[in-house]
C-alpha positions, -999 to +999 in steps of 0.1 A: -665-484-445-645-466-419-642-486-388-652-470-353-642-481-319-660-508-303-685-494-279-686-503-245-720-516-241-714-531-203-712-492-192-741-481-208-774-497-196-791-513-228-826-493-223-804-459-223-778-471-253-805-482-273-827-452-268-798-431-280-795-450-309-829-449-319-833-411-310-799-402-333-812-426-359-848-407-360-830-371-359-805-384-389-836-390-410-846-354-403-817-340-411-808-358-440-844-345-453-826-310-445-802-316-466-822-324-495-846-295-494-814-274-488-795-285-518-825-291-542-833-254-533-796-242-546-788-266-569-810-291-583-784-309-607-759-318-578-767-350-559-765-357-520-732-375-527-715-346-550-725-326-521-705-349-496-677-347-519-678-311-523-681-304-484-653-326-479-631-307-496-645-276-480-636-291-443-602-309-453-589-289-483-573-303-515-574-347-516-561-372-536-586-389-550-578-421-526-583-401-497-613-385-510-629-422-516-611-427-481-632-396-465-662-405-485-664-445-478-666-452-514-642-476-539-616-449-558-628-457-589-667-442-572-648-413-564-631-409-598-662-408-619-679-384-592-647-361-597-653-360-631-688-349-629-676-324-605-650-319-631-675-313-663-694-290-636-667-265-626-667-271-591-637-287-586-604-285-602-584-314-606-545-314-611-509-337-611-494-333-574-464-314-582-443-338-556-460-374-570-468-369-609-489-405-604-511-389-579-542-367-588-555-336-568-591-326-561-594-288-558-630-269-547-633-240-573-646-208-563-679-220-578-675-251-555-667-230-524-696-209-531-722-236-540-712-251-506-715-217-486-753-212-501-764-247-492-747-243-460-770-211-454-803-225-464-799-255-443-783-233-414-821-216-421-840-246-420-821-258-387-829-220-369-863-225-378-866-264-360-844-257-331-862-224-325-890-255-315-869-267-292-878-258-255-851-232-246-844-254-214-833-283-239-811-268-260-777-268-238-783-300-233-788-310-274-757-290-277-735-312-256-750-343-269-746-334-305-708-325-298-704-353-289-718-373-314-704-354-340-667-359-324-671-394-318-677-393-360-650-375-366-669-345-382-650-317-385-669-282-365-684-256-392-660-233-379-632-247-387-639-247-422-657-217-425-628-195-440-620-218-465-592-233-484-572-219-509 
């Protein structure tokens, strides 16, 4: 499991921290339930964790298959046996690194890339829909609070994936 900084508790009153937590926990729920509906409404024969695999190649580009397992938080052998399936299901390409002949390389196809753009739009659709429930005098401050979060992650922005790898 990829290890995150300690947190420093002492600054952050335990009544606030733990209302954070609780509030990211409950909205993590939701949006994993997002994500379902979203894929299962594109693509009912790729799982949650293809998925992951499939938008971590979208956001990072081509990975070894250690580093995918790496980005993923799974054993390499995990991520092996979810490349194949990827593999059998043309949305990924895998090939000998020209520079180490030991090492393998994951690839999104265009069937991948697109497959990943659709999903992306019906959850982006299902997220317009709750946030426009959001009191517009909220939102700014969602924004900044999400940012955040997602940088203390590590999550890579939307944007700077949008165009793709080749």
């Amino acid at each position: 499991m990829q290890q995150l900084p300690a947190t420093d508790v002492a600054s952050n009153p335990p009544d606030e921290f733990d209302a954070v937590t609780d509030a990211l926990l409950t909205a993590s729920r939701a949006l994993v339930a997002v994500a379902a509906r979203s894929l299962a409404e594109v693509d009912d024969d790729v799982t949650l964790p293809q998925y992951r695999a499939l938008v971590v190649l979208a956001s990072h580009g081509p990975q070894h298959v250690g580093e995918l397992a790496s980005a993923l938080d799974v054993h390499a052998s995990t991520s092996t046996r979810l490349c194949d399936r990827l593999v059998k299901k043309q949305l990924v390409r895998r090939s000998v690194d020209s520079e180490s002949r030991r090492e393998t390389s994951i690839t999104l196809t265009a069937a991948g890339r697109a497959l990943v753009d659709r999903v992306t739009s019906a959850r982006r659709r299902e997220i317009e829909h709750i946030v426009g429930r959001i009191p517009a005098n909220l939102r700014s401050g969602a924004v900044t609070a999400l940012r955040a979060f997602t940088e203390a992650a590590g999550e890579v922005p939307q944007q700077s994936w949008v165009l793709g790898w080749s």
